[in-house]
Structure formats: structure tokens, C-alpha cells
Biopython code that builds the backbone (N, CA, C, O; Angstrom):
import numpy as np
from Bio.PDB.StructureBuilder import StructureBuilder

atoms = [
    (1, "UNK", "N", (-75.500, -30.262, 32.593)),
    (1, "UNK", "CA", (-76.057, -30.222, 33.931)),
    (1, "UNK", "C", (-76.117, -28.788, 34.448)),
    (1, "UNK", "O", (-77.114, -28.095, 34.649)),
    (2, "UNK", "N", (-74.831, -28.498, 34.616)),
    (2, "UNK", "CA", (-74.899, -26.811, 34.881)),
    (2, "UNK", "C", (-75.704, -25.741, 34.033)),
    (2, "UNK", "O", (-76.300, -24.758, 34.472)),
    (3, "UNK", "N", (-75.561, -26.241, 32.452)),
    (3, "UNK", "CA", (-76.062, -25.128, 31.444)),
    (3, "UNK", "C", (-77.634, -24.361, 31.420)),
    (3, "UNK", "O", (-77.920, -23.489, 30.600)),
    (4, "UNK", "N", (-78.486, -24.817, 32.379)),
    (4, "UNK", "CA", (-79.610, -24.505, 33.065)),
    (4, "UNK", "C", (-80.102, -23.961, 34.273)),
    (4, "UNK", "O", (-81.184, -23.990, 34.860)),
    (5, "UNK", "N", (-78.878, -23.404, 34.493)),
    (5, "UNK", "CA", (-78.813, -22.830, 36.325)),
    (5, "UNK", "C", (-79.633, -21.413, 36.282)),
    (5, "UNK", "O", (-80.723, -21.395, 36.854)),
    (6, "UNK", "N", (-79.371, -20.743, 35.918)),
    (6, "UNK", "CA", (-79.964, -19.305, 35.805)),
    (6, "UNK", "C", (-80.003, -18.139, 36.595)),
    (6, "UNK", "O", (-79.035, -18.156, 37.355)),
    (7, "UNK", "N", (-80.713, -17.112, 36.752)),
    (7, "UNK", "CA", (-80.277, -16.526, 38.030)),
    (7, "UNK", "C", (-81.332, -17.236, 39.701)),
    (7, "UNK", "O", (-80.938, -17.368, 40.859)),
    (8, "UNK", "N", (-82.567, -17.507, 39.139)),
    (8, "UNK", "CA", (-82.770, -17.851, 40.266)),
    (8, "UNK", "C", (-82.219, -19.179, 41.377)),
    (8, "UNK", "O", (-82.390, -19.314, 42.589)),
    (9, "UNK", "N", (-81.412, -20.155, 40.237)),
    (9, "UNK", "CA", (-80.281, -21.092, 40.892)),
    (9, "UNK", "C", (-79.535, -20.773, 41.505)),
    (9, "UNK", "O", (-79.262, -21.306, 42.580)),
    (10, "UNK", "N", (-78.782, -19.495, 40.869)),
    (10, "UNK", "CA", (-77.533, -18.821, 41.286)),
    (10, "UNK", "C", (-77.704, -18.060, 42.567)),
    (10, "UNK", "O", (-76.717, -18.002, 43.300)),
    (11, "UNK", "N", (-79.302, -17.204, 43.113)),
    (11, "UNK", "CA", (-79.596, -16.840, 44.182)),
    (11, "UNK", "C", (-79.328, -17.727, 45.215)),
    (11, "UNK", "O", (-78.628, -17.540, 46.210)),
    (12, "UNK", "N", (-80.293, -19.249, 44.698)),
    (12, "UNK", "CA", (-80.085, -19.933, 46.034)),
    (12, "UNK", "C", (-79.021, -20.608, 46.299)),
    (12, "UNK", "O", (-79.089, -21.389, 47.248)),
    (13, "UNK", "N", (-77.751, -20.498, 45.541)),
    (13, "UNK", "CA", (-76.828, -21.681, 45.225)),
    (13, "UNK", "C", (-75.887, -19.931, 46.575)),
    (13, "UNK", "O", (-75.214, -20.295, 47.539)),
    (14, "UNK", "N", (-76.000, -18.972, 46.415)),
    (14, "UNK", "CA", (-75.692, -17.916, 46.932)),
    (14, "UNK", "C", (-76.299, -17.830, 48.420)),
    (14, "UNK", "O", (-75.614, -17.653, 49.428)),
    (15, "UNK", "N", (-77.199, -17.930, 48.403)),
    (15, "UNK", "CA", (-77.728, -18.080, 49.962)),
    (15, "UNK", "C", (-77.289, -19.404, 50.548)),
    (15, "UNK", "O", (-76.874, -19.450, 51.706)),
    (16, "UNK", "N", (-77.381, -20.691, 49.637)),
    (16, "UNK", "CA", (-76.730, -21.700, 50.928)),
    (16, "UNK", "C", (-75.219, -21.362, 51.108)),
    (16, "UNK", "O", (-74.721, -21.700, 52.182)),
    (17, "UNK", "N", (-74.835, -21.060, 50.663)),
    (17, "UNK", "CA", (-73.061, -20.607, 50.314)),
    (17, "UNK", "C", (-72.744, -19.726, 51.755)),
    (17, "UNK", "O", (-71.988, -20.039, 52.674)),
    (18, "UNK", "N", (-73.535, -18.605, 51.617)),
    (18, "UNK", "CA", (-73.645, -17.885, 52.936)),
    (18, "UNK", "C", (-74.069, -18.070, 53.877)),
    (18, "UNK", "O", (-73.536, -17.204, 54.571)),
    (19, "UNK", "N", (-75.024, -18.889, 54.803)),
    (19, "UNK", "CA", (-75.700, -19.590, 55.313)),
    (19, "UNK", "C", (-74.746, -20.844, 55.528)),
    (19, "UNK", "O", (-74.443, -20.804, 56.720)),
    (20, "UNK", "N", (-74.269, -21.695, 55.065)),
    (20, "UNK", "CA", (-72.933, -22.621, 55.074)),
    (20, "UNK", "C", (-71.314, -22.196, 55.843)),
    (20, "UNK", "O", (-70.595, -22.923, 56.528)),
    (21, "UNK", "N", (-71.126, -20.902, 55.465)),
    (21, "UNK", "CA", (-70.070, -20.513, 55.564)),
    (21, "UNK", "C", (-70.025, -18.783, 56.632)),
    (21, "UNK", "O", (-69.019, -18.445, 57.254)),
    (22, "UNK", "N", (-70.758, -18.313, 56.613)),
    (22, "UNK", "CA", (-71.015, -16.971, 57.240)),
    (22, "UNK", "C", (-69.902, -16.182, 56.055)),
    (22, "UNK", "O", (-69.131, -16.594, 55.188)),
    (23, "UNK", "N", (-70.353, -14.735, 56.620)),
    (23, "UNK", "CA", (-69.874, -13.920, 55.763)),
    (23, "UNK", "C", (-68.997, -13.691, 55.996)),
    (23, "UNK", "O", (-68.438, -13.254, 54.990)),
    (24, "UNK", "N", (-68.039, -13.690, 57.250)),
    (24, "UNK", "CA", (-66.551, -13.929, 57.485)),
    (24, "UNK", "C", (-65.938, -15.108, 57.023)),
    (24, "UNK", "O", (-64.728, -15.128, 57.243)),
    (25, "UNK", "N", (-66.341, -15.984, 56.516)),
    (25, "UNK", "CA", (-65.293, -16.833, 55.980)),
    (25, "UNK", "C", (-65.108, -16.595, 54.745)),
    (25, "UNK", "O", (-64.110, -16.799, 54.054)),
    (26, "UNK", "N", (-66.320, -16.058, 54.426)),
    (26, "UNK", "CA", (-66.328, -15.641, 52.448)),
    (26, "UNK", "C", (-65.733, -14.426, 52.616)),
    (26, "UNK", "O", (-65.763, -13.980, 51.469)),
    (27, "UNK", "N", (-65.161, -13.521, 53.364)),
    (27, "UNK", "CA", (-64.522, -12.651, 52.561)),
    (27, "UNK", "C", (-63.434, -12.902, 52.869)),
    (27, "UNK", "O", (-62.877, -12.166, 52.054)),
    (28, "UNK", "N", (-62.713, -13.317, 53.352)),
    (28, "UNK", "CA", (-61.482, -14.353, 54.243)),
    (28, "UNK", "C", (-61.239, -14.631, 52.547)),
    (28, "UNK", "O", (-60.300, -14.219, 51.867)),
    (29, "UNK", "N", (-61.984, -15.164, 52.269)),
    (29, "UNK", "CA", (-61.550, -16.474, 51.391)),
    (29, "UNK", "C", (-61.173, -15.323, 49.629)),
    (29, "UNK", "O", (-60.232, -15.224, 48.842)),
    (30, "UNK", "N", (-62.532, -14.709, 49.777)),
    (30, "UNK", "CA", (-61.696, -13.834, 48.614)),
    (30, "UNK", "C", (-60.797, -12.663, 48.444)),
    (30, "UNK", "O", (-60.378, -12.062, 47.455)),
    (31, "UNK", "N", (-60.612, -12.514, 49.896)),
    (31, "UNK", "CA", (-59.193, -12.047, 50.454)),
    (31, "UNK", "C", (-58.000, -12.781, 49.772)),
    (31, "UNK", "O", (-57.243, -12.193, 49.000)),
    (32, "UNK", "N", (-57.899, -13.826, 50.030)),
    (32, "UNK", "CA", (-56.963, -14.539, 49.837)),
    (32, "UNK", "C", (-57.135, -15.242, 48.106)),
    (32, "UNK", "O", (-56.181, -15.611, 47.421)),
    (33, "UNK", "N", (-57.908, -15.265, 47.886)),
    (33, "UNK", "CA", (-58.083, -15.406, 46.059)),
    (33, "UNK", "C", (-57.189, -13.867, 45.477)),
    (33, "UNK", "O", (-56.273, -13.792, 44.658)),
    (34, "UNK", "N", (-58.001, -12.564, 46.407)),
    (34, "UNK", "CA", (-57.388, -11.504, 45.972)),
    (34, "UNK", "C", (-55.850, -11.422, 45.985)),
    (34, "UNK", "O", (-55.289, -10.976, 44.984)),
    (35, "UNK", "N", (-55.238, -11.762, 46.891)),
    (35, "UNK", "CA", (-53.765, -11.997, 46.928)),
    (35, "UNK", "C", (-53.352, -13.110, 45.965)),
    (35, "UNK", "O", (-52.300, -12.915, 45.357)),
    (36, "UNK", "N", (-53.996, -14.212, 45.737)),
    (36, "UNK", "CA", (-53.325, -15.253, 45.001)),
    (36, "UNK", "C", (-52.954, -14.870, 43.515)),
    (36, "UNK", "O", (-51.916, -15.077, 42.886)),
    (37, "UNK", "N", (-54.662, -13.964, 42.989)),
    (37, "UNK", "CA", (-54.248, -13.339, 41.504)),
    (37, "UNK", "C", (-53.337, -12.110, 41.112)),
    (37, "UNK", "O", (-52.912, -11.680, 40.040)),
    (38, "UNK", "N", (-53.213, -11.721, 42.457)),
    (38, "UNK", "CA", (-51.992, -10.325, 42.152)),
    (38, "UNK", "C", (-50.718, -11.239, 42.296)),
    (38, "UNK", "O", (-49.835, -10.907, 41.506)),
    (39, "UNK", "N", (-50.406, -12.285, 43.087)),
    (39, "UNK", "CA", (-49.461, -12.927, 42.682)),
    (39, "UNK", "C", (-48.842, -13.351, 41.831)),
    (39, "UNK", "O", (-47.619, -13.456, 41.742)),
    (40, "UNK", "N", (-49.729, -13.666, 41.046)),
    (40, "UNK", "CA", (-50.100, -14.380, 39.583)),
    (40, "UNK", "C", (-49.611, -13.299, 38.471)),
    (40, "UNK", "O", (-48.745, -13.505, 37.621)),
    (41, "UNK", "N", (-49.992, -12.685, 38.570)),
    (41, "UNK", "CA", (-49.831, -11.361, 37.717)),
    (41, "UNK", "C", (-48.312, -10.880, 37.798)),
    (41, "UNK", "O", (-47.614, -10.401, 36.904)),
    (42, "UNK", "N", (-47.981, -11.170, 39.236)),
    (42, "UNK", "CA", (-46.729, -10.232, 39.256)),
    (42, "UNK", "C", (-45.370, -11.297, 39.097)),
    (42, "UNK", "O", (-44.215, -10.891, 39.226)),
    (43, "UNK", "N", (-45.705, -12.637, 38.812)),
    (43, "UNK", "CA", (-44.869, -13.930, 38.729)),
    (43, "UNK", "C", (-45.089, -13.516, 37.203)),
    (43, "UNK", "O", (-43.977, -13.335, 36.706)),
    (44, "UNK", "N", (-45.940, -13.333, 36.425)),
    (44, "UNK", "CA", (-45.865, -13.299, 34.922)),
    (44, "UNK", "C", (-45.392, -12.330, 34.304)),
    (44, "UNK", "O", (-44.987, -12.472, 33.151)),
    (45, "UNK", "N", (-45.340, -10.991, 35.032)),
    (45, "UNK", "CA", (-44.898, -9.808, 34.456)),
    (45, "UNK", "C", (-43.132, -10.073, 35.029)),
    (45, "UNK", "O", (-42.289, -9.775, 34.184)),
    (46, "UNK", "N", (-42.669, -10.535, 36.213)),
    (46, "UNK", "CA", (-41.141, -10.730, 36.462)),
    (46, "UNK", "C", (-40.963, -11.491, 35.433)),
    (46, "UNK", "O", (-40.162, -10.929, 34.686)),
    (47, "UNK", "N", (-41.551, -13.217, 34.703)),
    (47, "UNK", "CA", (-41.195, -13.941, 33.785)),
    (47, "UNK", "C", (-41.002, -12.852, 32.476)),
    (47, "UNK", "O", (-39.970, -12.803, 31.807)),
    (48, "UNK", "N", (-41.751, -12.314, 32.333)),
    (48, "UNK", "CA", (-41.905, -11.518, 30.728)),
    (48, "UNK", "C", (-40.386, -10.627, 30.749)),
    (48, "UNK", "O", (-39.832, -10.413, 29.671)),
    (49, "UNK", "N", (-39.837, -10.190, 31.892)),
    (49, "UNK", "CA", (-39.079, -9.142, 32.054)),
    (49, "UNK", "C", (-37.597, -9.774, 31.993)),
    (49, "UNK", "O", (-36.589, -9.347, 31.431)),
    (50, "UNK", "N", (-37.843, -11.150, 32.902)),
    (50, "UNK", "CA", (-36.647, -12.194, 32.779)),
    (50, "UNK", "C", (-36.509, -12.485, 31.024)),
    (50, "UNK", "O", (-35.423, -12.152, 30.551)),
    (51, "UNK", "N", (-37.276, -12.928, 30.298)),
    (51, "UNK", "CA", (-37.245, -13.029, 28.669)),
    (51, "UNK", "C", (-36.651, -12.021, 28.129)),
    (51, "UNK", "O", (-35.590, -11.958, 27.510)),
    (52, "UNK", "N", (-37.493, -11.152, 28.438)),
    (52, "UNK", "CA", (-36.908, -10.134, 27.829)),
    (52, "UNK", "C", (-35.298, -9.364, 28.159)),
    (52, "UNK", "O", (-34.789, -8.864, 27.155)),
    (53, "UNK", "N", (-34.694, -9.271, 29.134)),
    (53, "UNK", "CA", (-33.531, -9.123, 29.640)),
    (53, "UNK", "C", (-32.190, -10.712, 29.262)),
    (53, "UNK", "O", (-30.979, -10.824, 29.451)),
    (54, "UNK", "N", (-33.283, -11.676, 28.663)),
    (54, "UNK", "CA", (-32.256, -12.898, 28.226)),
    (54, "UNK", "C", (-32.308, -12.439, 26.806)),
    (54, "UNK", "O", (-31.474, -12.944, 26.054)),
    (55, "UNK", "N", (-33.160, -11.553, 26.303)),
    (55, "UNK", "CA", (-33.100, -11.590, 24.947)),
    (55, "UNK", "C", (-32.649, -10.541, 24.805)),
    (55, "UNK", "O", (-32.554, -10.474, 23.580)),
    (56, "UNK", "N", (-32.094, -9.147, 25.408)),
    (56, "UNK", "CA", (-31.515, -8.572, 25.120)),
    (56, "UNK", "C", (-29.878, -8.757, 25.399)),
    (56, "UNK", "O", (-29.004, -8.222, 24.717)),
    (57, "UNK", "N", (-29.672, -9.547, 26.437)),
    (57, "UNK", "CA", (-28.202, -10.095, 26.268)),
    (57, "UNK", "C", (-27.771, -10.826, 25.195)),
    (57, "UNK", "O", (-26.612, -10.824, 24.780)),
    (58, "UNK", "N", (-28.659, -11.436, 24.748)),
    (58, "UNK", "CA", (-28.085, -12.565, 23.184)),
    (58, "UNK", "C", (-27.551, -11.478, 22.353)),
    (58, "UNK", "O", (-26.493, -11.692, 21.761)),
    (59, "UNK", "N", (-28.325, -9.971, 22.183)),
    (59, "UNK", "CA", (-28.086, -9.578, 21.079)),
    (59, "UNK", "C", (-26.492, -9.191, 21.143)),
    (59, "UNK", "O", (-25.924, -8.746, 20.146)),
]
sb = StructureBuilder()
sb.init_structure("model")
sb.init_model(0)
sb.init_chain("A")
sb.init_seg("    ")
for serial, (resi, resn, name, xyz) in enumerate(atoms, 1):
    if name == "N":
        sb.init_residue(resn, " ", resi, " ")
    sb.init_atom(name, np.array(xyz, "f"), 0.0, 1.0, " ", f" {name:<3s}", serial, name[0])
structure = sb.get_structure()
């Protein structure tokens, strides 16, 4: 269904989006996407560091 969208889909699928929502809510929104993936990042790099600090106590 999707595999046929293209760019001129993607224009208008982009204009109702904006037009739907104004441009303050869309950057609101990837504001907050922006915070969610630095979160993300920084929950996986503390996990990697926690491993690694359990695996240097075993030794």
C-alpha cells in the first residue's frame, strides 16, 4: 500500500500534516522526539558502562 507513495504523495501527505496541525505544534512535537532520542542514547551508553564496570569487577 505504502510502497507507491513517492515524492509527490509525500508533498501532499506534508501539506495536510501542516495545514492539520500548524507549524507550532510540529516543531513542539519534534522538540520533544528530539529529547526522547538523546534520552535513548544516553540510557544505552549508562547501560554499556554499567556492563562494563560489572565486568570489570568479576575479574
Amino acid at each position: 500500500m505504502l510502497n507507491n507513495i513517492g515524492i509527490p504523495g509525500l508533498l501532499l501527505i506534508t501539506i495536510v500534516v501542516l495545514v492539520l496541525f500548524g507549524r507550532g505544534k510540529i516543531a513542539g512535537l519534534m522538540g520533544e522526539v528530539g529529547k526522547g532520542f538523546s534520552s535513548f542514547k544516553k540510557g544505552l551508553k549508562e547501560g554499556q558502562e554499567e556492563i562494563t564496570s560489572e565486568s570489570e569487577q568479576e575479574k
